[in-house]
N, C-alpha and C positions, 0 to 999 in steps of 0.2 A: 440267950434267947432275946428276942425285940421285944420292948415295952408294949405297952399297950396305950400310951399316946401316940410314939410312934408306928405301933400296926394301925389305928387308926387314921393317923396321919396320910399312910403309906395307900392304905386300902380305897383312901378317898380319891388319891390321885391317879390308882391304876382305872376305880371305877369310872372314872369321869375322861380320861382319855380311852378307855374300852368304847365307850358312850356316845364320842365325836365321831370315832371312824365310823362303827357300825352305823349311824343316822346316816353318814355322809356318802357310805358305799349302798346304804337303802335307797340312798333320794337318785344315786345314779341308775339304782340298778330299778327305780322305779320309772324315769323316764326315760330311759332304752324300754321297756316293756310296752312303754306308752305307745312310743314312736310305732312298736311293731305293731300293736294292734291296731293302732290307726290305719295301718299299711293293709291290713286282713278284712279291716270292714270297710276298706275304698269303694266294693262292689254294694257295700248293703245301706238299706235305709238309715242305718242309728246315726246317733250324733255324739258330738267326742265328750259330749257331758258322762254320756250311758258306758262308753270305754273306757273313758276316766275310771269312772265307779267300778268297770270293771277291773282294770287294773289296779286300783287302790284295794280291790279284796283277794286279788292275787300276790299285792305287795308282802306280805308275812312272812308267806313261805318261801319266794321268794329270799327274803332277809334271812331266814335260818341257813340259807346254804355260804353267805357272808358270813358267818357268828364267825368262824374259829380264825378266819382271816381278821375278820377287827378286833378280835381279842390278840393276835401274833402280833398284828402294826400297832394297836393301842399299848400294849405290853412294852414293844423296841421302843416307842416315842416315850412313856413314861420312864424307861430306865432311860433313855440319853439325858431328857429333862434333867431325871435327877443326880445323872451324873455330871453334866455340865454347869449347875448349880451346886456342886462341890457337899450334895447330901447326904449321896452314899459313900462319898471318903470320909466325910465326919463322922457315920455308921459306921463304918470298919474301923476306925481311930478307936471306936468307944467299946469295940470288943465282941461287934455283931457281925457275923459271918453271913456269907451270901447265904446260907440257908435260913436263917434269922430272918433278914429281909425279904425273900422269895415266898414266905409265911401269907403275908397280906396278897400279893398277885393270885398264888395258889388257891387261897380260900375263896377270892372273888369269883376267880373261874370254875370253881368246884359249885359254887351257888347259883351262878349266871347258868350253868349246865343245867341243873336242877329247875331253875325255875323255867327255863324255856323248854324241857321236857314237859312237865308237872303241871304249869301251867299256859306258857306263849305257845307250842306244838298244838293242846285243843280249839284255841281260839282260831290259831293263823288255818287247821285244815277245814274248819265249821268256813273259813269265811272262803277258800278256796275251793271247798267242793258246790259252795253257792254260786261261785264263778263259772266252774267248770258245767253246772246246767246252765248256767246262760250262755256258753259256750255254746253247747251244743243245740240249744235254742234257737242261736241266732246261725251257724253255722254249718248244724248238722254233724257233728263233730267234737272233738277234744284236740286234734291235731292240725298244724298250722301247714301241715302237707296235704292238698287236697287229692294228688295221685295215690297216697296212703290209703288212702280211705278208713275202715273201720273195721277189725277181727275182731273175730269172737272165737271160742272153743268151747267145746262142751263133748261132754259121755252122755249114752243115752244107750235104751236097749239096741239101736241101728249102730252102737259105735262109736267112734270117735271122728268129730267133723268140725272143719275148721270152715269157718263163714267168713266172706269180707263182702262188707257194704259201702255205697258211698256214700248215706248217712242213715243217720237215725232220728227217725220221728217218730210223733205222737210220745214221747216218753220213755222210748224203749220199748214198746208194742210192734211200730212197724218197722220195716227196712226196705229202702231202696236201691235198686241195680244191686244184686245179691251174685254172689258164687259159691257155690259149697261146695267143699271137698273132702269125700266123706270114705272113711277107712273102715276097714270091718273091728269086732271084738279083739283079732289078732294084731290090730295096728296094722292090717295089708292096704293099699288102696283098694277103693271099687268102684266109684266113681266120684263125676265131675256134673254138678247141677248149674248151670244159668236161669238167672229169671229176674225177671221185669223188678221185681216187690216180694216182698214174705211181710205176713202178717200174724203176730204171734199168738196161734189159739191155745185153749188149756191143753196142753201134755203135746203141741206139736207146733210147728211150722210151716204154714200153708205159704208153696211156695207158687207164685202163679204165672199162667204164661212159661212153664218150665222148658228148657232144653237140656234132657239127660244123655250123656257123653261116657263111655263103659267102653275099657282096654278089649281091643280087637273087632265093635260094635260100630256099625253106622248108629249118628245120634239120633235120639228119635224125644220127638216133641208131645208135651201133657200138657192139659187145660191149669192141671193142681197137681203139685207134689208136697206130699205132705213129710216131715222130718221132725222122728219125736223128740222131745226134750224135756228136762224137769226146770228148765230155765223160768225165773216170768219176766214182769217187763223192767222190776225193782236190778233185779239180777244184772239182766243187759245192760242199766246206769251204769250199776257197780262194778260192771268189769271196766266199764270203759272210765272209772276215776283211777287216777293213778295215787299209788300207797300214800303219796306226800299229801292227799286230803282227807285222809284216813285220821280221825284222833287219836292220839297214842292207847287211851284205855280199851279204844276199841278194834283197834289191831288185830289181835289175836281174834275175836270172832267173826272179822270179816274172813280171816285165815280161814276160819272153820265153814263157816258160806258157801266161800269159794269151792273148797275141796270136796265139800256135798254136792254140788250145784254139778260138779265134774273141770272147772276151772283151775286155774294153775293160782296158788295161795301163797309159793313160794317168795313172790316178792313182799307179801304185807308181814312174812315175817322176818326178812332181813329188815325191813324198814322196822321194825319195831326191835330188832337187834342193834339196829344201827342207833335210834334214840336213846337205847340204855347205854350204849357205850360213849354219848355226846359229852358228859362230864369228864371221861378221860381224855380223849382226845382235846378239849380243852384245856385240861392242864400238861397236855404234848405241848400244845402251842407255847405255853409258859415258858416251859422248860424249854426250847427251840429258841424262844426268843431274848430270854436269860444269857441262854450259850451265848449269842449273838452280840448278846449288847451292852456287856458286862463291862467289859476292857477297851471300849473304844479309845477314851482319851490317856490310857496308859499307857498303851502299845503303837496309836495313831490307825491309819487304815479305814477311817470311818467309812468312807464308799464302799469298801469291799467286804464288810463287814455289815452293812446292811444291806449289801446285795445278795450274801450269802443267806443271811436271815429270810430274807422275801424267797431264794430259790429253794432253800428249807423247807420252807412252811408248802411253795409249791408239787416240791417232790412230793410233800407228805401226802397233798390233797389229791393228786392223780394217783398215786398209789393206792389211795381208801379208793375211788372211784373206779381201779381196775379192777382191785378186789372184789369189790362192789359187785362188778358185770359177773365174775365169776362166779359170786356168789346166786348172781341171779342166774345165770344161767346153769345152775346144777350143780358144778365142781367145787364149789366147797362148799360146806355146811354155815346156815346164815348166821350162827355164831361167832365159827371163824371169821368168817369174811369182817363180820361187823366188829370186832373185837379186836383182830390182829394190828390193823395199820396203829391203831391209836395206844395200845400197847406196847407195840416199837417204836413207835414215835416217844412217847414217856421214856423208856429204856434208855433210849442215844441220844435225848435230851438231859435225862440224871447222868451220863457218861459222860458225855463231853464239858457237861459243869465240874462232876469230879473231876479229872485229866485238868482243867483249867485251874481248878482254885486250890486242889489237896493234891496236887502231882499224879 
């Protein structure tokens, strides 16, 4: 087993090279963001002071979706460090096995998962849903596709009816240039509404200037159509933030919100499957980048061996990410989904250490 100078030793230097990447792929991935939103509000009055700001409080979450890659490159760079410093051959001389040393990496990542659940996840999504209203503030909108425009869904006694607008004002009260397409209790269609504006009254949708369109039907034109809803205007925000502004404690009852309201819930609880399972998947990385960079200057092959590590850590990250879509999209259970990649990734990362160092 590793001392405990040396897991100290060892834990300081994985933390502080984890520390360099992650800043380093923040500060890029904060001015790309920059850049783009500059590019978004070319048409509008603000100034790059107020995009700044707004970008700096989209920066967080942003960085969350970097953690497991600066933990995989911070991880390879501290073991070649210390293996090209001749540290962890004087560790293995004195009787400490690559799982003795892998000790201090492991726990890092095990704590660094924890604490950006538990504590950096509340922060970064309070500071990104305060962007995402000024978002939509300034551009009517959450999406940087303006042909997108803005859906909504909802159940109500009419049915099930899918809305899209091409934005949203007043707060989520009004909407402009509207289309609803509105199904009955069976999930059949029944029709197709156009209108100028809807404006959200209690228990309904006053849709105005309407043109109703019904399978077999010349269309025929209303001053007001009305379209019930148990929606209000809190609601309409809320669909339109995406889970990643959601704080982790409170996941679960936007989940519950949602699924009252007649909204789809599915994704705030993959996302809040996916943050419990962020300590494992971090210590996938580990073990990925262990495999990786263990044997460099034993065997030689450095290039290909940190190429392999980078394509590694890559496979692993598009895989969580397809899983991800499945999981959102219904076919798997948001457990699985959230669970599985970083599970396997752990697994064939313990394997292939085993197979290298115990035959």
């Amino acid at each position: 087993m590793i001392g405990l100078t040396l897991g100290r030793y060892l834990s300081g230097r994985f933390l502080q090279q984890i520390l360099v990447v992650f800043l380093a792929i923040s500060a890029l991935s904060f001015l790309i963001d920059f850049v783009e939103m500059l590019r978004r509000s070319a048409d509008s009055s603000v100034g790059a002071g107020f995009v700044a700001f707004m970008t700096f409080l989209r920066a967080p979450v942003a960085s969350e979706q970097v953690l497991p890659f600066a933990v995989l490159f911070g991880t390879m760079v501290a073991f070649v460090n210390l293996t090209r410093k001749l540290e962890l051959v004087v560790a293995r001389a004195s009787g400490v096995s690559v799982w003795g040393f892998l000790v201090p990496p492991l726990a890092i990542a095990l704590l660094i998962g924890l604490a950006s659940v538990f504590l950096y996840n509340p922060m970064a999504a309070a500071m990104k849903q305060r962007a995402n209203e000024m978002e939509i503030e300034m551009f009517g909108r959450a999406s940087a596709d303006k042909d997108a425009g803005v859906w909504l869904r909802q159940r109500s006694v009419d049915g099930r009816a899918t809305i899209k607008a091409d934005k949203i004002l007043d707060k989520g009260s009004r909407l402009d240039k509207v289309t609803v397409y509105l199904d009955d209790p069976n999930d059949h269609f029944v029709e197709r509404v156009d209108a100028a504006g809807a404006v959200l009254t209690p228990g309904a949708w006053k849709l105005a200037d309407a043109t109703i369109v019904r399978p077999g039907e010349e269309a025929q034109k209303v001053n007001a159509y009305y379209l019930a809803t148990d929606l209000t205007a809190d609601d309409v925000m809320r669909s339109l933030m995406s889970p990643d502004s959601v704080p982790f404690w409170q996941l679960p009852v936007f989940r519950d919100r949602a699924e009252e309201a007649g909204l789809e819930g599915r994704t705030y609880a993959l996302r809040y499957q996916t943050l419990l399972a962020r300590p494992l998947m971090l210590i996938a990385m580990v073990l990925i980048a262990a495999a990786f960079s263990l044997r460099f200057f034993r065997f030689g092959g450095v290039g290909k061996m940190v190429a392999g590590g980078v394509a590694a850590g890559f496979v692993l990250y598009v895989a969580t990410k397809m899983v991800g879509d499945m999981g959102d999209a219904g076919l798997l259970t948001p457990s699985i989904a959230a669970w599985s990649p970083a599970l396997v990734g752990s697994l064939l990362g313990a394997l292939a250490l085993l197979h290298q160092e115990d035959g």
